[in-house]
SELUM-970038 format. One record per residue: z, x negated, y negated of N, C-alpha, C in turn; residue in one letter. Coordinates in steps of 0.02 Angstrom, whole numbers, plus 50000, padded with zeros to 5 digits. Atoms other than C-alpha are relative to their C-alpha. Layout:
# SELUM-970038
ZXYZXYZXYa/...
This chain:
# SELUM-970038
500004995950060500005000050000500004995649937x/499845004050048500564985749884499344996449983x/500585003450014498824977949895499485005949965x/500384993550005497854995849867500164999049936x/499684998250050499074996649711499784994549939x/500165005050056498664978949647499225000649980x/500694998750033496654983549654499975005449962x/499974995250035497184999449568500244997449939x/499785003850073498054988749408499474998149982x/500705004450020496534977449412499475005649979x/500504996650046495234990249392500265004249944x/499744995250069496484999249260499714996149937x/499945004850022496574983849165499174999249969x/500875003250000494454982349184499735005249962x/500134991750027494315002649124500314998349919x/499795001050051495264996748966499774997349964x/500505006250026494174981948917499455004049988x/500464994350023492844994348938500015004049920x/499814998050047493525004448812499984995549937x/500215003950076493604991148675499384997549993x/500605002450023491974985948686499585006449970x/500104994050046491154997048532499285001450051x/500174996349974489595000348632500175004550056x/499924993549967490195011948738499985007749978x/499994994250047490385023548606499315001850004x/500665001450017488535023748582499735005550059x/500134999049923488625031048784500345005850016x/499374992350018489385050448770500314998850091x/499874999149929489225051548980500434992950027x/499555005349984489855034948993500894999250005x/499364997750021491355037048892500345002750022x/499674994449982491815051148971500344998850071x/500015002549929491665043149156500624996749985x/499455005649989492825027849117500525004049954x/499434996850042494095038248993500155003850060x/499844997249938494285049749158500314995350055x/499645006249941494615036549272500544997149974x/499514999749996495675032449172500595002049983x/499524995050009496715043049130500165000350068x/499884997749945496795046449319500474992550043x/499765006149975497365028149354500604999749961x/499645003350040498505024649226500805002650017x/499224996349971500085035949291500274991550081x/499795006449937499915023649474500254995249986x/499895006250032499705008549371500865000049970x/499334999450046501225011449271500615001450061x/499484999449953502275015449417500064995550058x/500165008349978501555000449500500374994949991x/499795006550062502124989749369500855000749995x/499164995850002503994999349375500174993750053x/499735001749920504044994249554499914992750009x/500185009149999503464974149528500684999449946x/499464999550045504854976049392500645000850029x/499375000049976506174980449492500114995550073x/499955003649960505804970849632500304992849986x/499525005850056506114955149494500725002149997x/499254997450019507784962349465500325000450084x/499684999549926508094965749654500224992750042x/499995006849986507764947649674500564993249963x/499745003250041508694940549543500715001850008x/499114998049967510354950949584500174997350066x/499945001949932510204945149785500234990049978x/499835007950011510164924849700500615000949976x/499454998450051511614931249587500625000550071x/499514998649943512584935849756500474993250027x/499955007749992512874917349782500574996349960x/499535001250059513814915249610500635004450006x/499344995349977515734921549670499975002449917x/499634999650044515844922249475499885009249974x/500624994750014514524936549463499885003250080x/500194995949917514614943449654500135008649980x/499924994450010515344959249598499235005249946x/500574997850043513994963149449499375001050045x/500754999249973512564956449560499985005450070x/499774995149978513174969549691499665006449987x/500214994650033512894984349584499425000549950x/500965001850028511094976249508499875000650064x/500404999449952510634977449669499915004750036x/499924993549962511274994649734499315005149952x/500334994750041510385001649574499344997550007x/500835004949968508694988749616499835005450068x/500294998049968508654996349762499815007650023x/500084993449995508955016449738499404999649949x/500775000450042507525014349595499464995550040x/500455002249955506425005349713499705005550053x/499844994249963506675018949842499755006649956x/500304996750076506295031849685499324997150012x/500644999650023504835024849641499324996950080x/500255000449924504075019549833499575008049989x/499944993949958504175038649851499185004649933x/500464997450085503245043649665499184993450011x/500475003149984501955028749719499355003950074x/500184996149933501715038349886499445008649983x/500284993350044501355056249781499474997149967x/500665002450025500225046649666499304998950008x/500635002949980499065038649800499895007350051x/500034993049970498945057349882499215000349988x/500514997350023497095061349875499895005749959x/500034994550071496485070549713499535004250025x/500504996649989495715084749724499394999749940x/500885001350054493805081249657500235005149930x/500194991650050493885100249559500554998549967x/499365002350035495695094449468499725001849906x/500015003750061494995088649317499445006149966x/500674996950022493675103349296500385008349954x/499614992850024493545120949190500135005050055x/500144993249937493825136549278499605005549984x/500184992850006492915152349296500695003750045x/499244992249956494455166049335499755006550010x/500204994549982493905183349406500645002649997x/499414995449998495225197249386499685007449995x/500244992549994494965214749452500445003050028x/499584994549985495765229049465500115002750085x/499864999749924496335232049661500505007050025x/499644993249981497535246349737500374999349959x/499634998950053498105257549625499725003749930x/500304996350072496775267249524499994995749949x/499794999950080497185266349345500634993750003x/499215007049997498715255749371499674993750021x/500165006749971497915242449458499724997649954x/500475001650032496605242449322500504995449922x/499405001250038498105241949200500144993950013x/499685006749958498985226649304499544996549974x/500415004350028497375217849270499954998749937x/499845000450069497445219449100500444996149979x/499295006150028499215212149077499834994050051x/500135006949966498555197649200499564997349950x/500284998650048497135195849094500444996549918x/499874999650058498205194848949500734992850001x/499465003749969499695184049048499654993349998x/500365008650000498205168849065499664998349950x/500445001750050497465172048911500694997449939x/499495002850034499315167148828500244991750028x/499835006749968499715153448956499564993249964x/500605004750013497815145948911500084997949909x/500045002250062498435147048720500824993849995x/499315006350015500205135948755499824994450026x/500385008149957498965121048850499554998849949x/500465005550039497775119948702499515002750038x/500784998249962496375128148830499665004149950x/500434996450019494945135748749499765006450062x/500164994949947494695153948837499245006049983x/500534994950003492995164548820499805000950064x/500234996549971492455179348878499565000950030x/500764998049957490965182149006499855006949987x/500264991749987491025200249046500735003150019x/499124996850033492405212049009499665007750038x/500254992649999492225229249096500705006350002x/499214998249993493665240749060499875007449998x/499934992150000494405259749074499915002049931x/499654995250063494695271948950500814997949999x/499384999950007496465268448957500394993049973x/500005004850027496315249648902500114995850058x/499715008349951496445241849081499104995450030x/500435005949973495265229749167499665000750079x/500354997449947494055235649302499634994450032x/500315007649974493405217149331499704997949927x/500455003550080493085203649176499984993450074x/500185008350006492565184249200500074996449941x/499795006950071493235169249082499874994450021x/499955007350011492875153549062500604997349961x/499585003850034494195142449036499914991749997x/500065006850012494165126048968500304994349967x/499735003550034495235112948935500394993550060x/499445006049965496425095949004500185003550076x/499464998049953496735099249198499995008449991x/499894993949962496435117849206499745000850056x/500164998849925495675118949374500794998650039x/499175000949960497475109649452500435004949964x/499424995949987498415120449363499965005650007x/500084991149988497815139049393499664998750067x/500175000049956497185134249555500215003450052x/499714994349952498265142049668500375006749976x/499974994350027498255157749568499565004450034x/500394994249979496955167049676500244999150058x/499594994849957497415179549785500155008249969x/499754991149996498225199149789500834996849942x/499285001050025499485199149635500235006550003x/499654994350004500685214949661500295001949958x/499584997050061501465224949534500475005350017x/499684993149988502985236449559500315001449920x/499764998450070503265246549406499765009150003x/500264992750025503355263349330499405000849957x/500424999150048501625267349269500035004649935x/500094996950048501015272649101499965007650016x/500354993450001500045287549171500655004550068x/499574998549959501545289949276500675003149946x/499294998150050502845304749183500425001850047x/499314997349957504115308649332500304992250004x/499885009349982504495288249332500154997450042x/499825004249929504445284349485499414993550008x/500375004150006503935268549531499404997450064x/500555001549986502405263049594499664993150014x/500135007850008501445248149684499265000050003x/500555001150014499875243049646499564992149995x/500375006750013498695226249632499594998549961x/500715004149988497345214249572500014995050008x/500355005549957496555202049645499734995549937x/500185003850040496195186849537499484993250078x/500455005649949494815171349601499984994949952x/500035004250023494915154249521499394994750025x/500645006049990493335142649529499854994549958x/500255006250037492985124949467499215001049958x/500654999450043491625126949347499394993350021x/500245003549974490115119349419499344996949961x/500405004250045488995105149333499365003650038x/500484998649967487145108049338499764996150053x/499995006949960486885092149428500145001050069x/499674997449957487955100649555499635004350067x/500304994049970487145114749587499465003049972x/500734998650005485295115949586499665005250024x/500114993549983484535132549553499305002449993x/500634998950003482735137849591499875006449946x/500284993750037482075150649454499675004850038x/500354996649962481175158849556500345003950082x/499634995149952482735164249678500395004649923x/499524996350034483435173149523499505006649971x/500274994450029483075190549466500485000749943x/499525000550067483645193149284499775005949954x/500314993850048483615210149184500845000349943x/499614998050042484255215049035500055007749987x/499724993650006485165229148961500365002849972x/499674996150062486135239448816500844998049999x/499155001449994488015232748809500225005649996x/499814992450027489095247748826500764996650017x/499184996649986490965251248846500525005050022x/499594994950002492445261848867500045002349927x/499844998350089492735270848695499394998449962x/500644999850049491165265648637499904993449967x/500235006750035491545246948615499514993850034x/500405006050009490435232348624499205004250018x/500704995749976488875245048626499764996049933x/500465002350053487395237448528499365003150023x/500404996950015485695243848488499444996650041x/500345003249969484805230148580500004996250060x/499964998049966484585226848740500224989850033x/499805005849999485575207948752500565000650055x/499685002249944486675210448907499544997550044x/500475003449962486235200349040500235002350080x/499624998749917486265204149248499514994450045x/500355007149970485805188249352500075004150081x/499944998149938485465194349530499654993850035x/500265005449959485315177249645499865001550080x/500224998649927484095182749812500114998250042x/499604999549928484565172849940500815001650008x/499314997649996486375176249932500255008749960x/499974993950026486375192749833500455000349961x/499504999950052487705186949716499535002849943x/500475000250062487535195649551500685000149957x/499585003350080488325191649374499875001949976x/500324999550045488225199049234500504998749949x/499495002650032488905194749054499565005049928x/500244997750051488795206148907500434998149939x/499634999550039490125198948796499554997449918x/500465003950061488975188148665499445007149967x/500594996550027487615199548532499314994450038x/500525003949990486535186148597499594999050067x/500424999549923485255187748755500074992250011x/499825005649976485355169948759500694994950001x/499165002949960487225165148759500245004950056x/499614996749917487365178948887499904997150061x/500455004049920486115171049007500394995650006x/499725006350012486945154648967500724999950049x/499134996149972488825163349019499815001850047x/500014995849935488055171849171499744995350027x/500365005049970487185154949233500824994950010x/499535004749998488885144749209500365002750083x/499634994949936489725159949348499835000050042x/500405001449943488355158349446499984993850063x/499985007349981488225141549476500784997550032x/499385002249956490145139249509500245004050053x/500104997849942490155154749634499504997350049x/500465001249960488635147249725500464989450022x/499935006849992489655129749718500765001050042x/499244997449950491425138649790499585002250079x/500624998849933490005144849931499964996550035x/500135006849954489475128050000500624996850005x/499515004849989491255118849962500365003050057x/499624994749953492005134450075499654998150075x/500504999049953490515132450208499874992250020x/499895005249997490785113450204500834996550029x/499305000049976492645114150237499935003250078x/499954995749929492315126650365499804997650063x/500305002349937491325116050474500364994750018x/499325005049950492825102550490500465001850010x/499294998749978494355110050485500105007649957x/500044995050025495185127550442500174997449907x/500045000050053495075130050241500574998249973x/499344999150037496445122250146500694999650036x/499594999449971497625123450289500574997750017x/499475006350037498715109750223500125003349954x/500054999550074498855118150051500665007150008x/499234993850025500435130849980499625004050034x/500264992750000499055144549991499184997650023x/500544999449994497175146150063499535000749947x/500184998850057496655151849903499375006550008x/500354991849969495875169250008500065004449961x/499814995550072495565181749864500575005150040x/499374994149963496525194950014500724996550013x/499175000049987498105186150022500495001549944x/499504997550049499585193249930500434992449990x/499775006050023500225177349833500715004049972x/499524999350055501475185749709500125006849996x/499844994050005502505201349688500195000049927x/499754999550033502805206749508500705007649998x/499434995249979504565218049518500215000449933x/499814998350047504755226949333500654999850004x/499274997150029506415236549355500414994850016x/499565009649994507295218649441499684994149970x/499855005750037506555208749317499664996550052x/500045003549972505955199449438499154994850025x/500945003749995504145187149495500184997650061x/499945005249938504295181549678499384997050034x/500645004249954502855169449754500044999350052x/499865000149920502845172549944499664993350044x/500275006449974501895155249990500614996150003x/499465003850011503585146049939500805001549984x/499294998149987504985158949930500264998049937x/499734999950065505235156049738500185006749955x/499664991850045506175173949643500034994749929x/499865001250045506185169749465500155007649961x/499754993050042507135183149356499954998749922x/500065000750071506225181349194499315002449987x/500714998849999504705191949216499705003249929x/500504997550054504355196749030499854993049989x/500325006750020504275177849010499334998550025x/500595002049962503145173849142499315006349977x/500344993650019502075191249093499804998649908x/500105003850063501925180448930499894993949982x/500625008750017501025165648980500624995450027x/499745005749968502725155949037499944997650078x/500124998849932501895151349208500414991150026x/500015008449966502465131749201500495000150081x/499465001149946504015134349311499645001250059x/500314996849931502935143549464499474995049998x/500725002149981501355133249440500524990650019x/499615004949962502575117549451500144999450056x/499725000849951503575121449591499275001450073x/500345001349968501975126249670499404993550010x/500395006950002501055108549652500484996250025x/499705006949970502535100649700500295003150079x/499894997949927502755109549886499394998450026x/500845002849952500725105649912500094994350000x/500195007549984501035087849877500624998350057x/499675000549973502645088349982499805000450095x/500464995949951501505098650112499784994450035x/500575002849989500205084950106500204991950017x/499715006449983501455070250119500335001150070x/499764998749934502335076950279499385000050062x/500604999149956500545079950355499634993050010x/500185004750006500295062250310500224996150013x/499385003449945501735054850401499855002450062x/500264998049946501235065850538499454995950038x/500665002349954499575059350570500084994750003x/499995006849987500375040850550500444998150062x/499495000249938501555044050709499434998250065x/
């Protein structure tokens, strides 16, 4: 590991030099490559460097053991050398974990209304509205694809693009069946009621990626309309992408513009047709994910929301948190934490496993 770690300093070290030399600037795709790398290196490195650091100190207290004058001191330099050694071994171990490729990418999020009528449609709405607060406390940039909603203001199925630092790792294991127990609106005897939707998280997929014949796509346009009568325009700038061999279709009416719709319904496309093959690529070595907190199966019930107890429980990891107007207001860190740190826990036990 210690050798892995020292070619991991060295090329940090080489990614940096990069960086000061002014042409690079000059090089947008370039830039972007080695600023990624490193950023992605520089956590190891640094905890690398901890661990060559305390090993000096581990070394220097063991000579110290020698000196009766200083036996006691070098004693307790060495108990604490070696529980921070131990510490950071373990944080070196998490580090060199394989990244997931899609980490670093935007997302497309699907959220639709699931059991539950009107309520479910509802539920989606405050989900909807739960990632569109989260995405404003990270600094993410969030636009709309395609918004299709009730009369009653809920959410019958939209698409967003999100974009910013690390959203793919952290809304990743957000798809799935989210549950809602609550007394509905359209509900006057108040009894309470359970209901769903289903959210889908996808790495937003480069074109590069995913190469798309014109000639498998059928593409019509068509009058934006609404519930209530909003986003209706006079001209006929929604867009519906229907891709033939697979029969996926997309459509995106949020933009006045026929060509930022296409644009928005080609981004959805492209990263459903790229969740397609990565799924159908997994599938042919091993079951999907089967190391991971969650499968990331739009049918599995991930999360119960419980109004009258206040409550948010995540059934992958057995976490109750009793602060659900928080979380129902974008505070997702605590759950999206504890769930990244049971997959890497997951993925380190499975990785001792296969070294037995």
């Amino acid at each position: 590991m210690l050798e892995k770690l020292k070619e991991i300093a060295l090329r940090c070290e080489d990614l940096q030099a990069q960086l000061e030399d002014p042409s690079i600037y000059g090089d947008a795709e370039r830039l972007k490559a080695v600023s990624r790398e490193l950023k992605e290196l520089e956590p190891v490195t640094a905890a690398y460097r901890a661990y060559v650091r305390t090993e000096e100190d581990r070394a220097a207290a063991e000579e110290l053991l020698h000196d009766p004058e200083f036996r006691d001191l070098a004693q307790e330099e060495l108990a604490a050398a070696k529980e921070r050694q131990e510490q950071l071994r373990e944080e070196l171990k998490r580090l060199l974990l394989p990244r997931d490729p899609n980490d670093s990418r935007n997302v497309i999020m699907e959220i639709r209304g699931g059991v539950g009528g009107e309520e479910g449609a509802l539920f989606a709405a405050s989900l909807l509205r739960m990632y569109t607060m989260y995405a404003d406390t990270r600094g993410w940039k969030l636009d709309m694809v395609n918004l299709n909603e009730t009369e009653l203001g809920g959410v019958k199925e939209c698409s967003v693009l999100i974009e910013g630092e690390d959203a793919f790792s952290r809304l990743k294991f957000e798809s799935g069946v989210h549950r809602v127990q609550r007394v509905p609106e359209t509900e006057s005897g108040g009894r309470i009621h359970t209901s769903a939707a289903t959210v889908a998280v996808l790495p937003e997929a480069e074109d590069v990626e995913c190469e798309i014949d014109p000639k498998d796509l059928q593409i019509d346009t068509y009058r934006a309309s609404g519930a209530g009568g909003q986003h209706v325009n006079k001209t006929e700038s929604a867009i519906r992408i229907t891709h033939l061999p697979t029969g996926l279709v997309v459509e995106c009416q949020d933009e006045r513009s026929q060509y930022k719709n296409k644009d928005k319904a080609m981004k959805v496309l492209r990263s459903r047709l790229y969740e397609m093959e990565q799924a159908r690529q997994a599938a042919a070595t091993a079951e999907i994910r089967r190391s991971q907190v969650g499968s990331g199966d739009r049918s599995e019930r991930i999360r119960t929301y419980n109004f009258p107890q206040g409550r948010v429980t995540d059934h992958r990891i057995g976490l109750t948190l009793y602060k659900i107007d928080a979380v129902m207001n974008g505070d997702l860190d605590e759950l999206i934490d504890a769930l990244t740190a049971a997959d890497q826990a997951e993925k380190l036990k499975n990785g001792r496993e296969n070294q037995m």
